[in-house]
N, C-alpha and C positions, 0 to 999 in steps of 0.2 A: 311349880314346874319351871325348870328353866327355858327364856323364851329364846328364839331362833331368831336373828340374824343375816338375812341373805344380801349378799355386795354382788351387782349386776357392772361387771367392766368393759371397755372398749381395748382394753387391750392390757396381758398379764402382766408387763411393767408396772402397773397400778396394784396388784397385787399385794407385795410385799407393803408397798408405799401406803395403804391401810389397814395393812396386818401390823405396821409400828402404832399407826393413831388407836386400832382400837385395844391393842395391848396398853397404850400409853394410859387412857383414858378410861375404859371398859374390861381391864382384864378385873378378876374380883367379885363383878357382879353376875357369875354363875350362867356365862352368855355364850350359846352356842350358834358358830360364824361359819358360812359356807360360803363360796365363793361363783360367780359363772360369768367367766371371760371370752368374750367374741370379736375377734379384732376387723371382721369384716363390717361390721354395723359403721365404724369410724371409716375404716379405707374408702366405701363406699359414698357416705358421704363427702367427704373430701373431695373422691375423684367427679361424685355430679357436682359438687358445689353448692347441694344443700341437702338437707333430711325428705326421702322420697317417701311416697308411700308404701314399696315394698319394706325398706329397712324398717321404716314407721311401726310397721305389723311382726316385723321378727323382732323390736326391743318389746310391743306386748306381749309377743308370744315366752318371750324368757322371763318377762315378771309372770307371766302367770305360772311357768314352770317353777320358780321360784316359792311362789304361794303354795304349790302342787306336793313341793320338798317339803313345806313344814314351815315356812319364814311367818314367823309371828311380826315383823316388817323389814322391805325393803329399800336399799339405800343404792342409787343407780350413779356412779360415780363419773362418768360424763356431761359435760355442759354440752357438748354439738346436739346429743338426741335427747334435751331437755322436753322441749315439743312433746315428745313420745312419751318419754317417763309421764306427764301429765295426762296425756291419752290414757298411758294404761292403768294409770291409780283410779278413773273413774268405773275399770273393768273388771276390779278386783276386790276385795271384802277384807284387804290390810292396808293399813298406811304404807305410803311410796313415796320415798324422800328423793327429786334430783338433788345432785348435790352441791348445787351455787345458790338454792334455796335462801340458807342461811347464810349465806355472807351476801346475798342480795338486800337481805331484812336489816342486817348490820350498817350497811351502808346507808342506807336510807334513813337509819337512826343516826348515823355519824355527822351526814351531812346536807345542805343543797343540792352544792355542785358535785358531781359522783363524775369521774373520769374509769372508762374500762379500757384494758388494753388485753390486746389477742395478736395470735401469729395469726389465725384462720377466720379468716370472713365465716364459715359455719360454725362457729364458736362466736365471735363477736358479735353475733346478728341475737341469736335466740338469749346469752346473758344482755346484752340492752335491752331487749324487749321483756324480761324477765324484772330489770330493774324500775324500768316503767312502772308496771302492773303493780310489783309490792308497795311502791312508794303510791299508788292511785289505791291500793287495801289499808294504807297507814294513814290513807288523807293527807299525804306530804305533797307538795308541788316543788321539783327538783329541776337541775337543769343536769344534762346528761352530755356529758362529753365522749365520742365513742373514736380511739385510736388501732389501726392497724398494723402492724408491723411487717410492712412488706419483706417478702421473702426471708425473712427470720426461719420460719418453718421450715421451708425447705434447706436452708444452710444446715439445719437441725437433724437431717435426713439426710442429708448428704455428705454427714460427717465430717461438718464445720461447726460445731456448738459454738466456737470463740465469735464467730459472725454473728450469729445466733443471737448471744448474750449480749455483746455491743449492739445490738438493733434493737432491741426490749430496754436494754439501761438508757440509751437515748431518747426513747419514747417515754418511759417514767419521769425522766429527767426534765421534759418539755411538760409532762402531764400536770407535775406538780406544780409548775410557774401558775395555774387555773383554778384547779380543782380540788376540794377539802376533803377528799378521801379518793383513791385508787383502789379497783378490782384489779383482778388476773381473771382473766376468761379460762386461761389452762394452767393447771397445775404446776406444768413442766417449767414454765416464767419464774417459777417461787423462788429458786438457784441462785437467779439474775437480782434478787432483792438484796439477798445476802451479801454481794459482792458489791454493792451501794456503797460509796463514801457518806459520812454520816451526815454531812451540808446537802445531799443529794437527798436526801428523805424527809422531804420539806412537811409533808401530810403524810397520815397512815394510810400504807398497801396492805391489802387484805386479800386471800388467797382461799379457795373455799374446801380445800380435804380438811384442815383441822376444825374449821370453823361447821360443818357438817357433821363432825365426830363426835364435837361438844356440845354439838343439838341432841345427838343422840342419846347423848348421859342423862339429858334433863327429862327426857321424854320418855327413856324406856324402864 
């Protein structure tokens, strides 16, 4: 029987953006994908400036709706409400992948030093502490470098990406003078890699939608 699939989003932009990955990676194996996007889960966080406990209880209330649909497992494609995603897999009878997971685990195999960079203090808070704990499950002892990108986000929102992109390449830029591998806390950063001069990509950046995609292959 073909198994099910469910992708728990922060907002439908991200959509498409893993309907390529699991096309890329997953189409062929007879895999049915459904999707359930809420953009209030993120705004909300953002606007208190961290993951509350109401939001907390509406991301387990969608994994469970999720499980409720048929998802033989799900894949929760935000890092701000990674907290919750862990909350709610202990609530449920399927596996529940957040999804920096695997590029948390990656890293920690890469390197020591692990540099993360974020536009959003609630993204950069919960992947460093994420990075922590797998490298303390791997029995690595690492040193964690954690960067900000002040006001990049909002450049981003306010329909200045070029601002945006120069405040994240400046911080990679600085990151790598340090550190033996680079996260992205958010997806949207991955753009800003590509536009890297090649002397600028001193260590590998690692970014966690594809590297969650191809967790997926192995395991399902």
């Amino acid at each position: 029987m073909a198994k099910t699939l469910g992708l728990i989003h922060t907002s439908a932009t991200l959509v498409p953006v893993f309907q390529e990955l699991t096309d890329k990676y997953l189409a062929g194996k007879g895999l049915k994908i459904f999707n359930i996007a809420d953009d209030s889960l993120i705004k909300n966080t953002i606007e208190r400036g961290k993951l509350t406990p109401d939001t907390a209880r509406r991301v387990v209330g969608h994994v469970a709706s999720a499980e409720e649909a048929g998802a033989d497992f799900i894949l929760v494609t935000c890092s701000s409400i990674g907290p919750a995603v862990e909350m709610a897999a202990e609530l449920v009878d399927i596996p529940v992948l957040r999804v920096d997971q695997p590029m948390a685990d990656k890293a920690v195999q890469m390197g020591k030093k692990i540099g993360v960079v974020a536009t959003l203090s609630t993204t950069l808070e919960p992947t460093s502490d994420l990075v922590r704990r797998r490298a303390v499950v791997a029995g690595k002892d690492i040193e964690l470098t954690s960067k900000l990108c002040e006001g990049a986000f909002e450049a981003l929102m306010g329909g200045k990406p070029e601002v945006h992109d120069e405040k994240v390449a400046t911080a990679l830029k600085e990151l790598s003078q340090q550190v033996d591998v680079i996260l992205l806390a958010q997806a949207s950063m991955a753009r800003v890699v590509d536009q890297l001069a090649e002397e600028d990509k001193k260590v590998p950046i690692i970014a966690s939608p594809e590297l969650a995609v191809q967790h997926l292959t192995e395991i399902l």
